[in-house]
C-alpha positions as CSV (number, residue, x, y, z in Angstrom):
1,X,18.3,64.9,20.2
2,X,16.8,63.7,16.8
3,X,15.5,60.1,16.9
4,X,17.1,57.4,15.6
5,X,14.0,54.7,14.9
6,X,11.6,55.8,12.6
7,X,8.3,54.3,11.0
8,X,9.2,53.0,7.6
9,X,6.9,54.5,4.4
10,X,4.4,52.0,3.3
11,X,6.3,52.0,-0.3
12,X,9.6,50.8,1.5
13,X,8.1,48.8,3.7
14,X,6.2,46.5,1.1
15,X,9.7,46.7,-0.7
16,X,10.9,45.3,1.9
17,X,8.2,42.4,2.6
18,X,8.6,41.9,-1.5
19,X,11.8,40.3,-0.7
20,X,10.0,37.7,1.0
21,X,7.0,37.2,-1.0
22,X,8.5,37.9,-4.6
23,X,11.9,36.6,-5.2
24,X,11.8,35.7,-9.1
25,X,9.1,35.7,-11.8
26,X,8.1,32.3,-10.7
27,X,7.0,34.0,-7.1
28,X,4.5,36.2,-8.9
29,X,3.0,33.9,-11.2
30,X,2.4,31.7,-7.9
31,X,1.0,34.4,-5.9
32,X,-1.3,35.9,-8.7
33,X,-2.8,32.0,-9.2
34,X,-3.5,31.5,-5.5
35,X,-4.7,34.6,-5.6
36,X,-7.3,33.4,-8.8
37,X,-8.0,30.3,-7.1
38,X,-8.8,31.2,-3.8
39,X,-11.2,33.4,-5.6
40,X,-12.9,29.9,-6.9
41,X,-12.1,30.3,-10.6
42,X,-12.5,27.6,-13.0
43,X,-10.3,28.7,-15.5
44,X,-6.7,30.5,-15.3
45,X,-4.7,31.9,-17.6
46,X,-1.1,33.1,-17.7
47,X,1.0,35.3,-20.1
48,X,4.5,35.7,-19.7
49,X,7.5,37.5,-21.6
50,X,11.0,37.1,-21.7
51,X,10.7,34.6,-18.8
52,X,8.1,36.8,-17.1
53,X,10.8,40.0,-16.8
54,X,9.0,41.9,-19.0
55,X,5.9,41.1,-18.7
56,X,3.0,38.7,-16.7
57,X,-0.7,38.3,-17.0
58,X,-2.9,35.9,-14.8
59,X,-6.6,36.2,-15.9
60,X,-9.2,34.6,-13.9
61,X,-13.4,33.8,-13.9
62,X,-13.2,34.1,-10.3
63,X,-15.4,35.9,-7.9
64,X,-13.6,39.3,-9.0
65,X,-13.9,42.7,-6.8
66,X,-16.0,45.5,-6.4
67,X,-14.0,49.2,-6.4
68,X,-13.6,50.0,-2.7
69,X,-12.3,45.8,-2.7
70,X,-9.8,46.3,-5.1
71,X,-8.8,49.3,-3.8
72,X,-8.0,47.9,-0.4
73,X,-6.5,44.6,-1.6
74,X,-3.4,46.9,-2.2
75,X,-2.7,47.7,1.2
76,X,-0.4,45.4,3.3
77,X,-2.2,43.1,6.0
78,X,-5.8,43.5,4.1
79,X,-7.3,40.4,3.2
80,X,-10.5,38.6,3.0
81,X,-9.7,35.2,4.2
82,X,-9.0,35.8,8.3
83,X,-11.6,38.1,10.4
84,X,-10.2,36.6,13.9
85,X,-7.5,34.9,15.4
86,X,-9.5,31.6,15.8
87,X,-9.9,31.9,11.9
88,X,-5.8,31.2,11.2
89,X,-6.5,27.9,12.9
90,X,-8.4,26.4,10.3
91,X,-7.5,28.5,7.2
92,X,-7.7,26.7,4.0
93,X,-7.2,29.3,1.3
94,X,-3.8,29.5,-0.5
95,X,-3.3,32.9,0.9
96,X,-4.3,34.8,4.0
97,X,-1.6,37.3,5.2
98,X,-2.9,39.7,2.6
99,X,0.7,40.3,1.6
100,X,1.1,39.0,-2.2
101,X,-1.0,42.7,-4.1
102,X,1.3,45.5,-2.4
103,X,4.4,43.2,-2.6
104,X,4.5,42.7,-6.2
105,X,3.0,46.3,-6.4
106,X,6.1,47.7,-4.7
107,X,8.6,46.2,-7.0
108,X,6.8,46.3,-10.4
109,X,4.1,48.4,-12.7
110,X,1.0,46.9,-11.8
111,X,-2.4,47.1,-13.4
112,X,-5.7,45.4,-11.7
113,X,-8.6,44.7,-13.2
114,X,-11.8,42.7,-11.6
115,X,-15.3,43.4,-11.6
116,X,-17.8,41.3,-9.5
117,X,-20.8,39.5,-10.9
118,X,-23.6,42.2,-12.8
119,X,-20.8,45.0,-11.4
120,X,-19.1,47.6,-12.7
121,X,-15.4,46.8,-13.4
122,X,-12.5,48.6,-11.8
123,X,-8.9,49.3,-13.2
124,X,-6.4,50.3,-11.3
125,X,-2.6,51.5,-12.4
126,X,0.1,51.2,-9.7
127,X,3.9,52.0,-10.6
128,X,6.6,51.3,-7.6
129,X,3.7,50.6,-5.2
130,X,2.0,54.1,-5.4
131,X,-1.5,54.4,-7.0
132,X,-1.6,56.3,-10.7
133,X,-5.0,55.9,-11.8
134,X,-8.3,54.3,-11.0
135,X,-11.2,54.3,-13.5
136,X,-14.1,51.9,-14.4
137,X,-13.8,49.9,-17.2
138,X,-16.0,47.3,-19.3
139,X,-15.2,43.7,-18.3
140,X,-16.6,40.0,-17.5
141,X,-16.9,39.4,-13.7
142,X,-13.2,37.9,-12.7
143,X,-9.9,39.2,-12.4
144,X,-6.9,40.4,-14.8
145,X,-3.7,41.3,-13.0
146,X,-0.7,42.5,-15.4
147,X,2.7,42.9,-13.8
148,X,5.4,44.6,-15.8
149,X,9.1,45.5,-15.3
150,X,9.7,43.2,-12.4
151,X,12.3,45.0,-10.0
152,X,12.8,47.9,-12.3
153,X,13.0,50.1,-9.1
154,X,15.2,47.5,-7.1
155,X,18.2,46.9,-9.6
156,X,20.0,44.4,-7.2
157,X,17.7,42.4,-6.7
158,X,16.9,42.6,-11.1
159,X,20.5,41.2,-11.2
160,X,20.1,38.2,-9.3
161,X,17.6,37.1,-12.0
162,X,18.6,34.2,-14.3
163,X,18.0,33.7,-17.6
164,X,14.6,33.8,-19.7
165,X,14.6,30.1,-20.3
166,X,15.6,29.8,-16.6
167,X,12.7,32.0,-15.2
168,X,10.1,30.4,-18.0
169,X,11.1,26.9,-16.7
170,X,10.7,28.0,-13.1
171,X,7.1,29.7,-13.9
172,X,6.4,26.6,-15.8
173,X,7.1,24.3,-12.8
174,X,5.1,26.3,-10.4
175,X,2.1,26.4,-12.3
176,X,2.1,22.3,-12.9
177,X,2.2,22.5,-9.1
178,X,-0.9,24.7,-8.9
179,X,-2.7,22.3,-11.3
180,X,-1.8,19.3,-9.5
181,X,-3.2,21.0,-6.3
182,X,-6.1,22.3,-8.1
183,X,-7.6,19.5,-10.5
184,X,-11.1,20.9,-10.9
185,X,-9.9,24.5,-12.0
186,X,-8.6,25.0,-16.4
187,X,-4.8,26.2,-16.4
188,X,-3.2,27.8,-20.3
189,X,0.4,28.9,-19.6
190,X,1.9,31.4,-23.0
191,X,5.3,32.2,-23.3
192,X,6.2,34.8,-26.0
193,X,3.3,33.7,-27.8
194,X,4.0,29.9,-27.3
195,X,1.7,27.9,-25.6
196,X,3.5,25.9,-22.8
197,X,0.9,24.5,-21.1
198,X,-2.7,23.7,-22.2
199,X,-5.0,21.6,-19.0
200,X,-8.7,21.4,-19.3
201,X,-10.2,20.8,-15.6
202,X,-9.4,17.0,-15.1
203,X,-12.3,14.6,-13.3
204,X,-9.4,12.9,-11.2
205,X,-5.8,12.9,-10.5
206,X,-4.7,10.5,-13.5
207,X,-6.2,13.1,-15.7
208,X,-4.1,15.5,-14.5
209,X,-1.2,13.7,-14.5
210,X,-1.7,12.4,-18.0
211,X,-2.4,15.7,-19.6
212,X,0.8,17.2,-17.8
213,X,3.4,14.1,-18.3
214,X,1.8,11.5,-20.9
215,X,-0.3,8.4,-20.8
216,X,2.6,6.2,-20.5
217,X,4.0,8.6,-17.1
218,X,0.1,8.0,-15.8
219,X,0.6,4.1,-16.8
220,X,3.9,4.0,-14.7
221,X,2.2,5.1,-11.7
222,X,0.0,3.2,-8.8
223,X,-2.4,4.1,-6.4
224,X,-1.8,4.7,-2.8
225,X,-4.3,5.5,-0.4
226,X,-4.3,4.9,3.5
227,X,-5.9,6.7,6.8
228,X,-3.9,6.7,10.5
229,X,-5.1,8.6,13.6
230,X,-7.3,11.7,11.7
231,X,-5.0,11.7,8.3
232,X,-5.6,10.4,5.4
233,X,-3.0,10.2,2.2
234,X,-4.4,9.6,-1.5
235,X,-2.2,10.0,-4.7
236,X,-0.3,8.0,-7.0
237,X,3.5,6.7,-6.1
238,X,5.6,5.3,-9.3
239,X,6.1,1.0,-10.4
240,X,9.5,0.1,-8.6
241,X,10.6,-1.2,-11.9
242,X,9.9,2.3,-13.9
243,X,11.7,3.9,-11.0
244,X,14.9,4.5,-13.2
245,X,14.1,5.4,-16.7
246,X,12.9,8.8,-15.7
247,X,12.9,12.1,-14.1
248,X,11.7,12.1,-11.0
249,X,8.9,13.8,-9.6
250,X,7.7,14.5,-6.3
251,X,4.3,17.0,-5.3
252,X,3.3,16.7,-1.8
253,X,-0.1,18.8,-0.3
254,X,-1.5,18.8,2.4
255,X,-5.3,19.7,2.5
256,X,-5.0,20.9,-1.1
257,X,-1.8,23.1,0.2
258,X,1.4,22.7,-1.7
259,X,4.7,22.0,0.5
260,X,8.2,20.6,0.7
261,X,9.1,17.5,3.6
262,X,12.6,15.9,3.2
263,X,11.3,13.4,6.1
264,X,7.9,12.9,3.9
265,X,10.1,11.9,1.4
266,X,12.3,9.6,3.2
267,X,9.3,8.3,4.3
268,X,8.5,7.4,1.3
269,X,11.9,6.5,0.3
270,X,11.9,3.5,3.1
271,X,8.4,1.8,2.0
272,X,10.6,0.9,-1.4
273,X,13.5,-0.5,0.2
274,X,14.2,-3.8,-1.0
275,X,11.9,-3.1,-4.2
276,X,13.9,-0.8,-6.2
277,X,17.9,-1.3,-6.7
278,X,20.2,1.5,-4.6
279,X,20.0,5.4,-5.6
280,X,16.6,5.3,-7.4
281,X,14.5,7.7,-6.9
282,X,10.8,7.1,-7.4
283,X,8.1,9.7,-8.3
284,X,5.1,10.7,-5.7
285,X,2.3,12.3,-5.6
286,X,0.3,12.6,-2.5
287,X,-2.0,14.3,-1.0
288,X,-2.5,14.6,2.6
289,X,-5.7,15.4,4.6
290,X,-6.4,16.0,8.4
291,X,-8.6,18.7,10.1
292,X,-7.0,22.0,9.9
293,X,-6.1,22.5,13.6
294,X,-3.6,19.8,13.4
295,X,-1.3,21.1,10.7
296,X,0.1,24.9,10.7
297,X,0.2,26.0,7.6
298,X,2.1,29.4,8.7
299,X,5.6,28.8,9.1
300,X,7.4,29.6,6.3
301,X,7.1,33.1,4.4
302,X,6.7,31.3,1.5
303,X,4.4,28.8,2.9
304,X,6.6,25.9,1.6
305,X,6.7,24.5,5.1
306,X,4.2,23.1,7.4
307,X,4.4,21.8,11.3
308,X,2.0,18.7,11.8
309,X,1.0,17.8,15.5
310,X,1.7,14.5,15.1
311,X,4.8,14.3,13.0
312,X,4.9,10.7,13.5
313,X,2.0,9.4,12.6
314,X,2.1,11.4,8.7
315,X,5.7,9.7,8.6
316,X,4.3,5.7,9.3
317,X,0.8,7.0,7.4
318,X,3.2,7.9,3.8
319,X,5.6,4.6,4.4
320,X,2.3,2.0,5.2
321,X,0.1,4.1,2.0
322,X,3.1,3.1,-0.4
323,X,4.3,-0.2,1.2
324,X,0.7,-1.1,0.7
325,X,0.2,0.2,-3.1
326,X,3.7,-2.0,-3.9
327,X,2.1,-5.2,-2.6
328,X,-0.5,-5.0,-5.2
329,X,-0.7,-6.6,-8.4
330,X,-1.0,-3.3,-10.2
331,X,2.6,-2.6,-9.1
332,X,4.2,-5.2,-11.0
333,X,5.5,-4.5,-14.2
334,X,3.9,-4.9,-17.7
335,X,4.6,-5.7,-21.2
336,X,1.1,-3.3,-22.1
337,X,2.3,-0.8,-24.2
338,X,-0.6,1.3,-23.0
339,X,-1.1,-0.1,-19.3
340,X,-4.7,0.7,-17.8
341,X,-5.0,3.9,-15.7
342,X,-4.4,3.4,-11.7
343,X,-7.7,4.2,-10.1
344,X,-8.1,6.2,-6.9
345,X,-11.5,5.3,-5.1
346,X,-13.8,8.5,-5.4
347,X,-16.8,9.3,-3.3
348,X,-20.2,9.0,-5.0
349,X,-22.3,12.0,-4.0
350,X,-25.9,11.3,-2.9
351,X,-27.3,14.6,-4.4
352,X,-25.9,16.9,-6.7
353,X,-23.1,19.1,-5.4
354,X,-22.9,23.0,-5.0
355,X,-20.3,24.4,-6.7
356,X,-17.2,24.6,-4.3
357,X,-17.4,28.1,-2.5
358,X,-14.4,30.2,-2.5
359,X,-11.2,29.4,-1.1
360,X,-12.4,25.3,-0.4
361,X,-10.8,22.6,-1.2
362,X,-13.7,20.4,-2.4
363,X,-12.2,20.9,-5.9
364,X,-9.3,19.6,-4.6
365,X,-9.5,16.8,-2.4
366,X,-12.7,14.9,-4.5
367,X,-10.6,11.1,-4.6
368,X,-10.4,11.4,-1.1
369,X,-13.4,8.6,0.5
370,X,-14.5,7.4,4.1
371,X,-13.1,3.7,4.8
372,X,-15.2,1.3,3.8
373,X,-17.4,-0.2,6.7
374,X,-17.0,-4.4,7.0
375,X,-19.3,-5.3,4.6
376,X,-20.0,-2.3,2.4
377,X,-19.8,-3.0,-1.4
378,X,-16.6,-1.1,-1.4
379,X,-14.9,-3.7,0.9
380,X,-16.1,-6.3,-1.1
381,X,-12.5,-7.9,-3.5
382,X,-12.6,-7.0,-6.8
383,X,-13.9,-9.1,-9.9
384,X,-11.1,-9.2,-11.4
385,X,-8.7,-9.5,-8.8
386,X,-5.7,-12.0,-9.5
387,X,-6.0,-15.7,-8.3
388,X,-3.5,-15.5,-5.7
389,X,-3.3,-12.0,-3.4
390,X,-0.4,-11.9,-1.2
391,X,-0.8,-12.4,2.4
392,X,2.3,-11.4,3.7
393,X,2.3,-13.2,6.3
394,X,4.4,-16.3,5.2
395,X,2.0,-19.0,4.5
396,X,1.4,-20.4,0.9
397,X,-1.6,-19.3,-0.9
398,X,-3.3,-21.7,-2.7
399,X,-6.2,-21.1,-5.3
400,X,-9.2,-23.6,-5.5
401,X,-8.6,-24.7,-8.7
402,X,-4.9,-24.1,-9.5
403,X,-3.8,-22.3,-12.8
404,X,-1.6,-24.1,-15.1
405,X,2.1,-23.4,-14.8
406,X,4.8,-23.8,-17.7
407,X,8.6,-23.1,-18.3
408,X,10.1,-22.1,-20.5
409,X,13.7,-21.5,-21.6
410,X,14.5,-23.0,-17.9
411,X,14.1,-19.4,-16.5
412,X,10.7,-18.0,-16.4
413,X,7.2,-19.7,-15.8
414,X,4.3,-18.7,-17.3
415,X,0.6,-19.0,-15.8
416,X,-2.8,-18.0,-16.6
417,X,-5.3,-15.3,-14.8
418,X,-8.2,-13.7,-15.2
419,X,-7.2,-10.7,-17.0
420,X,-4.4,-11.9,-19.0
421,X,-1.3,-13.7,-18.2
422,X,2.0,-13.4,-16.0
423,X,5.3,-14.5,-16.3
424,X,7.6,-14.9,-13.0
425,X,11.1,-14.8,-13.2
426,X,12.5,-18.0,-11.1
427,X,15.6,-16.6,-10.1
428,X,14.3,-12.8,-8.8
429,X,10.8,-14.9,-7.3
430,X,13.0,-17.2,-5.6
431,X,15.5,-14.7,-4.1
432,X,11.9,-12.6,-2.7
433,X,10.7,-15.8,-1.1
434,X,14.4,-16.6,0.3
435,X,15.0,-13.0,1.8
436,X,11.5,-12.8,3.5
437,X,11.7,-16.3,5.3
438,X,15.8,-15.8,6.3
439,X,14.4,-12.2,7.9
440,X,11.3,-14.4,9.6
441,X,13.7,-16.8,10.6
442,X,16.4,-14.1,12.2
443,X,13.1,-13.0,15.0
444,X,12.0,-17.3,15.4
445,X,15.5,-18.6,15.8
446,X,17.2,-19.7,12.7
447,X,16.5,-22.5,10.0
448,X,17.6,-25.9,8.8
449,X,21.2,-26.0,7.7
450,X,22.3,-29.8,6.6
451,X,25.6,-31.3,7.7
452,X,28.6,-31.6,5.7
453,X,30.4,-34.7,4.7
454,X,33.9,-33.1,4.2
455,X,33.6,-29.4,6.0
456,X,35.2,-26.6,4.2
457,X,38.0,-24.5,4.7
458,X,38.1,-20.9,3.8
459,X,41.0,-18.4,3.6
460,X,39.8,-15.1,4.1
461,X,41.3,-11.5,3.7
462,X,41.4,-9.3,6.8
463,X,38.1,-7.4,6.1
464,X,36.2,-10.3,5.4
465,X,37.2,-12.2,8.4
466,X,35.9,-9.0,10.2
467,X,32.3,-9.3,8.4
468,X,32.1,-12.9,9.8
469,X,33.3,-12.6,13.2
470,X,30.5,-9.8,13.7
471,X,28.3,-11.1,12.1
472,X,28.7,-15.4,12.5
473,X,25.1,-15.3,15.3
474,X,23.6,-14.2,11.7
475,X,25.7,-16.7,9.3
476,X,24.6,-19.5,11.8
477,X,20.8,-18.4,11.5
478,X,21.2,-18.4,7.8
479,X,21.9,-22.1,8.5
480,X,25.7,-21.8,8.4
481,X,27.8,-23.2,11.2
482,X,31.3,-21.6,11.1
483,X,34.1,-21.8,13.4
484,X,37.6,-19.7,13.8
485,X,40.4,-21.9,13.0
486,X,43.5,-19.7,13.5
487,X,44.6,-17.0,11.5
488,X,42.1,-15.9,9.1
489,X,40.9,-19.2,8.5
490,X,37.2,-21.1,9.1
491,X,35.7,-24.3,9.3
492,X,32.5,-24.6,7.6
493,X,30.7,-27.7,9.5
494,X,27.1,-27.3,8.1
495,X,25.2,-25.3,5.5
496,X,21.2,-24.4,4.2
497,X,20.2,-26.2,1.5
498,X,17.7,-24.0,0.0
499,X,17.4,-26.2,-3.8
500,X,19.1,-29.1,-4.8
501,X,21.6,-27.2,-7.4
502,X,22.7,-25.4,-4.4
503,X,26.4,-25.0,-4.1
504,X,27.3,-23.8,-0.6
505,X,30.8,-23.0,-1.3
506,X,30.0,-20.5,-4.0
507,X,27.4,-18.9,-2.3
508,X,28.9,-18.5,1.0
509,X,32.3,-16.9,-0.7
510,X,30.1,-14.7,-2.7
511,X,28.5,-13.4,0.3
512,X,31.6,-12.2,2.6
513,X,33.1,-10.8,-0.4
514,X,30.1,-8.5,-1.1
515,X,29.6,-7.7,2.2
516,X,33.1,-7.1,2.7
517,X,33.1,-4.4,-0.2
518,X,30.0,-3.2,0.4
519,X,28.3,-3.0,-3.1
520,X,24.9,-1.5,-3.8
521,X,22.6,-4.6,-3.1
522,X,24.2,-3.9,0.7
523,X,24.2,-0.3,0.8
524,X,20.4,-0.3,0.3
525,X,19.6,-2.2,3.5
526,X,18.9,-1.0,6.6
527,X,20.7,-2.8,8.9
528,X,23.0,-6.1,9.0
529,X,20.1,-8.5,9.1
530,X,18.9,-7.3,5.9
531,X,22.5,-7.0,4.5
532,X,22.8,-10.9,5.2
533,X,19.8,-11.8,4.2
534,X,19.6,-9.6,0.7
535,X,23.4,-11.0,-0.3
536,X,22.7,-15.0,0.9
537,X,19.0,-14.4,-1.0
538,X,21.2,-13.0,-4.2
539,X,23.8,-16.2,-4.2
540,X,21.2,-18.7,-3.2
541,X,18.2,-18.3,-5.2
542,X,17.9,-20.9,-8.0
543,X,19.6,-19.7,-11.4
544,X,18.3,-18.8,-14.8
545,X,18.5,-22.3,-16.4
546,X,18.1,-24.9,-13.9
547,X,14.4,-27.2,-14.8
548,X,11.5,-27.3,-12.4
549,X,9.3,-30.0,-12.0
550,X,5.8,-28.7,-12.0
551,X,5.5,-29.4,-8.1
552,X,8.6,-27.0,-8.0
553,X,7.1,-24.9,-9.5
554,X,4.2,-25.0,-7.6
555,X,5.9,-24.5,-4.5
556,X,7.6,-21.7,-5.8
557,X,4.7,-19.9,-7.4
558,X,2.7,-20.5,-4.2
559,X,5.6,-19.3,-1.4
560,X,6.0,-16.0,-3.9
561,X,2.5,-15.2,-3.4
562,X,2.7,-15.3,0.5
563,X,5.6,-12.8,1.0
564,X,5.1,-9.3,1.4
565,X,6.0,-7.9,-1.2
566,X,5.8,-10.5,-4.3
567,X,6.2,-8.6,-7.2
568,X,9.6,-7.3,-6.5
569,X,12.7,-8.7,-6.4
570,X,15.5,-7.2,-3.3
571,X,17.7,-5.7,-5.9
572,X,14.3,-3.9,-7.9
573,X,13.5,-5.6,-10.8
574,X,10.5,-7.3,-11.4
575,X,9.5,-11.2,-10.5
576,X,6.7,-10.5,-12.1
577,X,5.8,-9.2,-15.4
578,X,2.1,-8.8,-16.8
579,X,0.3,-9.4,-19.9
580,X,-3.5,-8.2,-20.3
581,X,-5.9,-10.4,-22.5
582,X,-6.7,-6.7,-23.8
583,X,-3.1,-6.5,-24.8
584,X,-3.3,-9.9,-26.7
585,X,-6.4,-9.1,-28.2
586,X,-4.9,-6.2,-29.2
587,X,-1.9,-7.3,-30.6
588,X,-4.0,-9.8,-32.6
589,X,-6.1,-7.3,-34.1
590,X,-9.3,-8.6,-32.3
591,X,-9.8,-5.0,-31.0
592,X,-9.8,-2.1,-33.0
């Protein structure tokens, strides 16, 4: 009896694995890059046309190949990054499975050209993953791969292509992720003759992001860096308040590794709750680094996925890295029209480095730094650092010498620091200060609430009646005391009395209605103690247009600077809003 299972041909079996590795233009361009930058170049360019259909080039100054290298980099399984088992543990290279060459070979016209160091180069022609030709030929030590025809022989899957502009966009998008992961290394992207993308090797990340997105997209972002249990995160997260007025962007690595991490990004989702208003989306970029036995890299064909041994800890390390970078100054928002950089802390070398040998990720992870030891000149506050830090721990910070404080208009007060000027917003810095003491005062026990001459009666509809009946234990720790009095009526018998404009009927109304129809402020809590506190904050803070006495604002100014998160209002706009002496001097014409 004939058999029935047979061993595939190497040409249809790396047609087959193609369909893993190689799905679009984009796929190649991404492989052929790794493939450059594990072979430590410093500069990599790409060609495309016609979205990378007809043709792609990705020249490199990398280490290159001798013949019997390039030669062998063609068959399946052969690579030069894994000798043992042991070694897939701590791989660090972009590639290992020594899949990407004969892939894209299979499914496309290939030429390869490299040559070593002070070697002779080698060219070889492949055509449908069989080899045509292979002759020496005059060349610079690096690598030239030219890929034509993409899935001439496999018309289905040429089909399922999309557009030029569609394929350019998707090359375009994976290369900007190769430059982010790869800051040290010179990226030109050409499309028909157009030049997309033009990065000189950047000294640190807000280089980088600059050159790819702007000054102003680098001026929207802030720093984030934080260490838990063996990882460490570094990268830049976007201002609350710029969180809406643009696309949004998210690049996550993990020891110079691109990947993609819905729970990541939740992560980093919940460290802006109550800074930024329902549905926005903020930009991230981070970069994650632990020892390589604790993150497998080798999960996904594409290697979009990774598994961390201690999921856990990566998710609390990205929320405390962010919720940390929002409770800085730097976070608030700013009337600069070019605002300063955000700085990541880099390492100063104590002798002068080695170039980075192939496949590390020196070139790549160069902001990261060791925690500063108690002490160290790195632990040491800033000189310029604003005159009142938050504390977050609730109690008032006040400077040695206090900073003048004006209104004006009745609605924002101004006041003096060292680099400039601030102006708070009284109504958004009083609802911050309102919503972090009601949440203290939900775990202590409840606050003062002031009796009422004439208690008041309130007709409610059925679903607001529900929302107080579940929730009175919270109304009456909000300093409400309410009682059932038939029907869908209540008594109110006492009430807070947060300012002396306060009017309790108003507010109280205001909050069962909008918790009753649930609007946006609501939806972007995370439970009902944050619901009640983000709506009676909302109603009861003190209004644009009501005066302050300077001890007013004093208070104010000094309970804003002990919450958490000071600079940020619970609905996402700004309390704060900053104005450099630079800026001034600026507008002034004292600089120029």
């Amino acid at each position: 009896m004939a058999r029935r299972i047979v061993v595939l041909p190497d040409t249809l079996a790396n047609q087959i694995a193609a369909g893993e590795v190689v799905e679009r233009p984009a796929s190649v361009v991404k492989e052929l890059v790794e493939n450059a930058l594990d072979a430590a170049a410093t500069r990599v360019d790409i060609v495309i046309r016609n979205g990378g259909k007809t043709e792609i080039r990705v020249a490199d100054d990398g280490c290159g190949m001798g013949r019997d290298d390039a030669l062998l980099a063609l068959d399946r399984h052969a690579t030069s990054k894994l000798r043992e088992p042991e070694d897939l543990r701590d791989v660090r290279t972009f590639g290992f499975r020594g899949e990407a060459l004969p892939s894209i070979a299979s499914v496309s016209r290939m030429v390869l050209e490299t040559a070593e160091p002070g070697g002779v180069g080698t060219r070889v022609r492949v055509s449908a993953g069989r080899i045509q030709a292979v002759e020496d030929c005059a060349r610079q030590s690096g690598t030239t791969v030219t890929v034509r025809n993409l899935f001439a022989n496999v018309p289905a899957r040429q089909k399922f292509m999309r557009t030029a502009a569609a394929e350019t966009r998707a090359i375009a998008d994976a290369v900007v992720v190769l430059a982010l992961a790869n800051l040290s290394t010179a990226f030109r992207l050409e499309s028909n003759d157009r030049i997309l993308l033009e990065l000189p090797a950047a000294p640190d990340l807000v280089s980088r992001v600059a050159a790819l997105w702007g000054d102003r997209a680098a001026g929207r972002m802030v720093a984030a860096q934080h260490t838990i249990d063996g990882y460490e995160v570094a990268g830049l997260v976007e201002r609350p308040d710029a969180s809406l007025s643009g696309p949004r962007r998210v690049h996550l690595f993990v020891n110079g590794r691109p990947f993609r991490d819905r729970d990541l990004v939740r992560a980093a989702e919940r460290a802006y709750r109550t800074t930024v208003p329902y549905g926005a989306r903020p930009s991230l970029v981070l970069y994650l680094r632990t020892e390589p036995g604790r993150v497998d890299v080798n999960v996904h064909p594409a290697k979009l996925e990774v598994r961390f041994q201690d999921r856990s800890a990566v998710e609390r390390l990205v929320e405390e890295a962010i919720h940390a970078a929002l409770n800085t100054a730097e976070s608030s928002a700013t009337l600069d029209r070019r605002p300063p950089a955000p700085q990541l802390r880099r390492a100063a070398p104590s002798a002068p480095a080695a170039p980075p040998a192939a496949g590390s990720s020196e070139g790549q992870l160069a902001f990261f730094v060791p925690a500063a030891e108690p002490g160290s000149p790195t632990s040491a506050p800033a000189a310029d650092t604003e005159e009142h830090a938050p504390t977050g721990n609730g109690t008032p910070v006040v400077a040695a010498s206090r900073t003048n404080l004006w209104q004006i208009h009745e609605t924002y007060i101004l006041a003096e620091t060292r680099s400039g000027l601030i102006i708070i917003d009284q109504h958004s810095a009083h609802e911050r200060v309102l919503f972090q003491e009601l949440m203290e005062r939900f775990s202590t026990g409840g606050g003062a609430s002031q009796r009422m001459l004439f208690p008041l009666t309130l007709r409610l509809t059925p679903a607001e009646y529900s929302v107080v009946e579940a929730s009175q234990s919270l109304f009456e720790k909000t300093g409400f005391e309410i009682e059932p009095f038939g029907g869908r009526t209540v008594i109110v018998h006492a009430a807070p009395q947060p300012h002396p404009w306060f009017d309790a009927e108003r507010c109280l109304r205001e909050m069962i209605a909008e918790l009753a129809a649930g609007s946006e402020l609501t939806r972007a809590a995370r439970n009902q103690h944050e619901r009640i506190a983000m709506t009676f904050a909302c109603k009861a803070a003190i209004k644009a247009g009501q005066p302050l006495s300077t001890r007013e604002m004093e208070q104010l100014f000094d309970r804003l600077f002990a919450t958490d998160l000071p600079y940020h209002d619970v609905h996402g706009r700004p309390t704060i809003v900053r104005l450099s002496l630079q800026e001034l001097e600026r507008r002034f014409g004292r600089h120029g």
